[in-house]
C-alpha angles and dihedrals in degrees: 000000000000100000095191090053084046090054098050093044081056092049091042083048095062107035091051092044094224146062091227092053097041085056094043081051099052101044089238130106127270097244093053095054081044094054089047099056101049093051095047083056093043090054095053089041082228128109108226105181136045107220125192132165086260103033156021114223127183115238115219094265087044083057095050094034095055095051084059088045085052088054104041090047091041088056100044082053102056101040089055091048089050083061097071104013089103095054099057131072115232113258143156144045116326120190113181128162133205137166107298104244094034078053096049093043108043119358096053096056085049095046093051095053092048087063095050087062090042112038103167086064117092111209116200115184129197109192110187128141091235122101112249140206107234094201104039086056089041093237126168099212145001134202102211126187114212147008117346117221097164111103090195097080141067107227122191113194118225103176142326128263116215124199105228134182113237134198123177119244093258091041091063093044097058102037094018144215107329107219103193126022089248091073093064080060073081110038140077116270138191102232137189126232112263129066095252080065097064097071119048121212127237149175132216126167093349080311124119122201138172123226116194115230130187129189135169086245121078119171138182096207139057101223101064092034082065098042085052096056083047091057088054102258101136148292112319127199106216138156108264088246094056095059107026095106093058091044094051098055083040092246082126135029133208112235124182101028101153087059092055121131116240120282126266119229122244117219154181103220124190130164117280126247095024133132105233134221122246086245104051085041086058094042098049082048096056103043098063088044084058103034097033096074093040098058103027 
């Protein structure tokens, strides 16, 4: 048996939902994706499907099988595209998402950039705050902010983002330095709209804990949330990201470090087991040389 065309019938399998479809997929015959499969399950001594006359369902060791499978695939992929990558010149249509102010702030100026140097690539971005599926909107690439849960795709990390409580400068001097999270119970705070946004999470010793806050200025959106703690109208609890800028020029400070939660990862996310185009392979590419020293 050839174990990697097993592998990728199995794959095929699952992502089409059906025997009849993997084979019409594959250009080859039913019985022949059929006879495959049995003998890659008889090989592992392991089912790893359910089959019924109406559906296919993963066992437990199919689960767990078919994220190896991903990875194997993913990686035969890219060392043979690494091959001829070189030697091609980035082309084509490129659609990629990410989180709408991270996007603003910091993928659309590098995106921008990236079509300057390759000008016969055509970059279309979609920046929304819901989680997407990269393959049901037939998109190239995602930035995604947070833990990944979905096994279908290759994520490459390029940083951490941190969530981080901010005063302005004048702010501190009036009210000053809060030394624990319960003191912000008793201060004015800059607040989003939504009850969830009324208590802020935080960790001490492995602990978290959640401190109410309550505050005369509720937004919906992060920019002018940030524009408020800046003028100096309380502590705001924002993404690092989303404030560096301000940080940076010392129009906000960051208070209460040590009782931060742990960081979220930062990644570049793409299907699994794809060959992929010299341009998604640049881009990719690009991107982590650009975000990677910005959120170390």
């Amino acid at each position: 048996m050839d174990k990697l065309r097993a592998m990728q019938t199995f794959v095929r399998i699952v992502d089409d939902g059906s025997l009849t479809a993997a084979a019409a997929s594959m250009g080859t015959s039913l019985p022949a994706v059929v006879r495959m499969l049995a003998a890659l399950e008889a090989q592992l001594q392991v089912r790893l499907l359910n089959r019924t006359t109406r559906r296919l369902s993963l066992t437990d060791e199919g689960r767990s099988y078919l994220d190896s499978c991903r990875r194997i695939l993913a990686t035969i992929d890219e060392a043979e595209a690494g091959l001829t990558a070189s030697h091609v010149e980035p082309s084509g249509q490129l659609t990629l998402t990410a989180p709408v102010l991270f996007g603003q702030m910091y993928v659309a100026p590098a995106v921008t950039r990236f079509a300057q140097r390759y000008p016969k690539v055509r970059c279309r971005m979609e920046f929304t705050d819901r989680v997407v599926n990269l393959l049901e909107e037939d998109l190239d690439v995602g930035i995604r902010i947070g833990p990944l849960a979905d096994s279908t795709l290759v994520a490459q990390s390029v940083g951490r983002i941190r969530r981080v409580v901010v005063a302005s400068p004048a702010f501190l001097r009036k009210y000053g330095m809060p030394r624990h999270p319960d003191e912000l119970a008793r201060a004015s705070c800059v607040q989003f709209t939504g009850s969830a946004a009324h208590w802020w999470t935080f960790q001490q010793d492995g602990r978290t804990f959640h401190v109410p806050v309550t505050g005369n200025l509720e937004f919906n959106q992060t920019a002018p949330a940030v524009a408020a703690c800046a003028e100096g109208a309380g502590f705001g609890n924002f993404l690092s990201y989303q404030v560096a800028p301000l940080v940076a020029s010392r129009q906000l400070r960051i208070v209460l470090e040590k009782f931060e939660q742990p960081a979220w990862p930062l990644s570049l996310i793409y299907p699994h087991a794809r060959l992929l185009p010299a341009r998604t392979r640049a881009f990719i590419e690009w991107m982590k040389e650009d975000l990677s020293p910005r959120f170390r």
